[in-house]
C-alpha positions in Angstrom: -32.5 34.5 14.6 -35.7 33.4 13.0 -34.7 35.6 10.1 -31.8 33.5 9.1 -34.0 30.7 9.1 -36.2 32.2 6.1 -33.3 33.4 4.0 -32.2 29.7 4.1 -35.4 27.7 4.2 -36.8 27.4 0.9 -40.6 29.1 1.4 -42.3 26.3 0.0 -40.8 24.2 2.9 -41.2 26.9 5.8 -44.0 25.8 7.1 -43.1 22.3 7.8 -39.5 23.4 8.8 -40.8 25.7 11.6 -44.2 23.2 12.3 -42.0 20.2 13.8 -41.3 19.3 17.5 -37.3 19.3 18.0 -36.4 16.4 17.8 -38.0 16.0 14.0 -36.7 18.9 13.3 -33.6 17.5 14.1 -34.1 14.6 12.3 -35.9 15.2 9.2 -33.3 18.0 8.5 -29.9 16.4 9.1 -31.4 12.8 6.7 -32.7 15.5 3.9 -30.2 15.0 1.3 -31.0 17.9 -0.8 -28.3 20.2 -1.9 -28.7 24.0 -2.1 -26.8 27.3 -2.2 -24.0 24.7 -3.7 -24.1 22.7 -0.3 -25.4 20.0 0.8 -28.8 20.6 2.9 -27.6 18.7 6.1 -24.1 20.6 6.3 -25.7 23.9 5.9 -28.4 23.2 8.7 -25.6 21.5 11.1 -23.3 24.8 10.4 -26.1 27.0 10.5 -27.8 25.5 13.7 -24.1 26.1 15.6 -23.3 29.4 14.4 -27.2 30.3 15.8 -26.4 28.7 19.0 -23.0 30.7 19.2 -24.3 34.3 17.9 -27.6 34.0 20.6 -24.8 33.5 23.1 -22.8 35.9 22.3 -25.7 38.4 22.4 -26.8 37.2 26.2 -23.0 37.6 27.3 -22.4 40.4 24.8 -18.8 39.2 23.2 -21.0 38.9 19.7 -18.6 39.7 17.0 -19.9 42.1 14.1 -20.7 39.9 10.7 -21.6 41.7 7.9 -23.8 39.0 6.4 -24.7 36.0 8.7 -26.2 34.1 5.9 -24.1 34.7 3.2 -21.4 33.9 5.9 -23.4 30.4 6.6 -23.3 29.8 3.2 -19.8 30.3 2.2 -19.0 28.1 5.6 -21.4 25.2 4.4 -19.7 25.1 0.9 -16.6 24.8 2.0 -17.2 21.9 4.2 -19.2 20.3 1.9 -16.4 20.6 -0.8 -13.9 19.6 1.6 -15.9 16.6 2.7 -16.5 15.6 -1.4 -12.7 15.9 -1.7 -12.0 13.5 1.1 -14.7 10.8 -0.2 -12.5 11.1 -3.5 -8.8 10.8 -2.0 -10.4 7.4 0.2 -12.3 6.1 -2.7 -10.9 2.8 -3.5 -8.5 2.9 -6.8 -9.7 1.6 -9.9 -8.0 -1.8 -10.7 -7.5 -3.1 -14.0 -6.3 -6.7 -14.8 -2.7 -7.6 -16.3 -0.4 -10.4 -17.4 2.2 -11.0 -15.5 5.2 -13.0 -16.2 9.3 -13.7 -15.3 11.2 -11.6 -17.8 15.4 -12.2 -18.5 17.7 -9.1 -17.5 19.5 -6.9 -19.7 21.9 -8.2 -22.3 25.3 -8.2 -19.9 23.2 -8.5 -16.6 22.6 -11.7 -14.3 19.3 -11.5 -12.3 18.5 -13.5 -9.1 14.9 -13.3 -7.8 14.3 -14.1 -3.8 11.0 -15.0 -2.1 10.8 -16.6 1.4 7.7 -19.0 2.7 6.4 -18.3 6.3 4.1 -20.3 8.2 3.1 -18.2 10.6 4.4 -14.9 11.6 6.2 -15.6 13.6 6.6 -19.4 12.7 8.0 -21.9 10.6 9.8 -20.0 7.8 12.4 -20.7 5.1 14.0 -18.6 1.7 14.9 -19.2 -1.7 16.6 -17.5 -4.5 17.4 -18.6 -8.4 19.9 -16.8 -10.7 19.3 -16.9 -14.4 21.1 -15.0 -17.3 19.8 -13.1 -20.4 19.3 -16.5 -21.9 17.0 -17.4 -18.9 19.3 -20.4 -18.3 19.2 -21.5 -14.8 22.8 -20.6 -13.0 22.4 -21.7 -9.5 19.5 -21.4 -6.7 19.3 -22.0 -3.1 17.1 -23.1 -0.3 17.6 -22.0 3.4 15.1 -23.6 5.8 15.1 -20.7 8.5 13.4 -22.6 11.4 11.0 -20.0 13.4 11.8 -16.2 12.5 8.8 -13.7 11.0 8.3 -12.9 7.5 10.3 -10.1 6.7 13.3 -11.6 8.5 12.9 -14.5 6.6 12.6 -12.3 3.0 15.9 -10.5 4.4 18.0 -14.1 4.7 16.6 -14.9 1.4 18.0 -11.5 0.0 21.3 -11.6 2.1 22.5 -15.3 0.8 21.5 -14.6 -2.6 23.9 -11.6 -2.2 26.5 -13.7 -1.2 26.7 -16.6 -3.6 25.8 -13.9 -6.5 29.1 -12.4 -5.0 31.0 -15.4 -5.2 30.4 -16.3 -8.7 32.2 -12.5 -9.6 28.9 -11.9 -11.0 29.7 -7.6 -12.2 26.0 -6.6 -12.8 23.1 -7.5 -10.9 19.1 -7.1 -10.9 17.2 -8.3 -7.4 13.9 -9.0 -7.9 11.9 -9.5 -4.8 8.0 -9.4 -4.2 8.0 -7.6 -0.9 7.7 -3.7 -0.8 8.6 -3.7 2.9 11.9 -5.1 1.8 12.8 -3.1 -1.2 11.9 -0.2 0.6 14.2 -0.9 3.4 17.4 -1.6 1.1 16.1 1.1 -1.0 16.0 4.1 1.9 17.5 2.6 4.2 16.3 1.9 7.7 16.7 3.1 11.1 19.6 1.6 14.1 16.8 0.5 16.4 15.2 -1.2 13.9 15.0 -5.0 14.8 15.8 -5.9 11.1 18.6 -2.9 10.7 21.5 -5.4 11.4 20.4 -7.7 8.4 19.9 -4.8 6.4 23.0 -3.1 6.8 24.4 -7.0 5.9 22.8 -6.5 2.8 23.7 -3.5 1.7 27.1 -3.7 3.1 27.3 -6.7 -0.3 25.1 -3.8 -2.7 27.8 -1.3 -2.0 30.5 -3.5 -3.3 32.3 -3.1 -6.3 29.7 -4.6 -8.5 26.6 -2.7 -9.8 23.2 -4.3 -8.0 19.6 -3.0 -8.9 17.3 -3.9 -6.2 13.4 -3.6 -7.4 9.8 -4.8 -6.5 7.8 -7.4 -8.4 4.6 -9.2 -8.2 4.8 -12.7 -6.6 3.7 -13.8 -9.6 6.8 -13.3 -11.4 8.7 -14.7 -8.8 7.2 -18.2 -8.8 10.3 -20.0 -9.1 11.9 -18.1 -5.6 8.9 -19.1 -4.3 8.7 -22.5 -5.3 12.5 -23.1 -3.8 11.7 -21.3 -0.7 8.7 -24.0 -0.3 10.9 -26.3 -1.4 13.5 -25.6 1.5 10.5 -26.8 4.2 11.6 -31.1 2.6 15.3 -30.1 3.4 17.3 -30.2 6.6 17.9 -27.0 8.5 20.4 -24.7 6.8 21.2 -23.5 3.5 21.4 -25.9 0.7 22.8 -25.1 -3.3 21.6 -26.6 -6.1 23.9 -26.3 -9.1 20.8 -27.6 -11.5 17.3 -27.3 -11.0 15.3 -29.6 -8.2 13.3 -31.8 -10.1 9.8 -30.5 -8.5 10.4 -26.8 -9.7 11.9 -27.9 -13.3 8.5 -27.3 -14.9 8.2 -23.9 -13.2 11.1 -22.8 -14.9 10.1 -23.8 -18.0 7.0 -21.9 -18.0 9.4 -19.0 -16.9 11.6 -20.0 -20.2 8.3 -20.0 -22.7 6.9 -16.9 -21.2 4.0 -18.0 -19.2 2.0 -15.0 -17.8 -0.3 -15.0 -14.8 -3.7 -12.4 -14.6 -3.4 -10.5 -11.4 -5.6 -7.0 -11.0 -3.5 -4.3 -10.4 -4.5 -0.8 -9.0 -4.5 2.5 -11.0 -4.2 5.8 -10.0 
């Protein structure tokens, strides 16, 4: 097998390769981070130090396999790891992020949008919802608080969907966006969710309104266009238990709306792919 050795080992490093007690050896050759034949040094001598081990056994017990070329075999073997290895730093490299503006924009000309949030303290804890409804004049046409009591935070941002549904619904609104900043939730009135799901019963609530005869576009958007939901679901923590309407604007979240109305825009980094 020491043949193998000096087909790999470069010869201007044989002598130290083959001068070293084992546990050097071991050492200084899987920490070497040379690359050559197109892989990397350590991978080649890890693969090559097994396949050694297996073909000397194989030999004793005489079930050795016929190879053509052991060492052009060793090197194809290294090269694929080592590219395999490279493509797997690369898929769990941390996406490049890039900073944007966001801001609240109005629906479509003929559309009413309402934008939910809920406010959790704790998960599970204290937790509330809220919801606004504007036109495509970014006038304010109704909100709601709903102070929860102790549920988690996706049940909460479910109620806070749900009874934004249901007054939308009574005001014969025809076309309707949802905005809401949770993924989770979107995804789960988006696809659907499954029976035993703890949350499935308020889901199917909610979709049981979407499938109405009224059209509804549910979609995902950062929290920081959603600062007014969340300011009435914060809001809903002053007020009793139960959901409360507000036909105008609560005083406290009036300049919140304003910034929505003159187009204020937030920075938030968002990832790229």
């Amino acid at each position: 097998m020491t043949g193998i050795w000096t087909r790999l080992v470069p010869r201007r490093r044989q002598q130290e390769f083959f001068g070293q007690s084992v546990l050097g050896w071991l050492y200084s050759n899987l920490g070497n981070g040379a690359y050559v034949f197109g892989a990397s040094w350590p991978t080649l001598f890890a693969v090559s130090v097994w396949w050694i081990w297996k073909w000397r056994c194989g030999n004793v017990f005489g079930v050795n396999r016929k190879c053509r070329d052991r060492v052009q075999f060793l090197k194809t073997l290294a090269n694929e790891v080592t590219k395999a290895w490279e493509a797997c730093r690369v898929a769990d490299a941390k996406p490049s992020r890039v900073e944007r503006m966001i801001s609240w924009t109005p629906p479509a000309e003929g559309w009413m949008k309402i934008n939910t949030d809920r406010a959790s303290r704790g998960n599970p804890g204290l937790a509330s919802a809220g919801g606004v409804l504007r036109d495509q004049y970014e006038a304010w046409c109704g909100g709601f608080a709903l102070n929860i009591g102790i549920c988690t935070a996706p049940l909460a941002e479910l109620w806070g969907v749900y009874y934004g549904l249901l007054t939308v619904w009574e005001k014969r609104v025809a076309r309707l966006e949802v905005e809401v900043d949770s993924e989770l939730v979107v995804g789960f009135l988006k696809t659907g969710i499954c029976a035993s799901h703890p949350l499935s019963f308020l889901v199917r609530l909610c979709l049981g309104f979407i499938v109405r005869d009224w059209i509804v576009c549910i979609s995902h958007v950062y929290r920081e266009a959603n600062r007014l939901a969340d300011g009435l679901a914060n809001y809903a923590f002053t007020v009793p238990l139960g959901f409360h309407c507000f036909p105008l604007v609560p005083t406290s979240l009036d300049s919140i709306l304003q910034d929505d109305i003159l187009g204020y825009e937030c920075p938030r980094n968002i990832c790229i792919t």
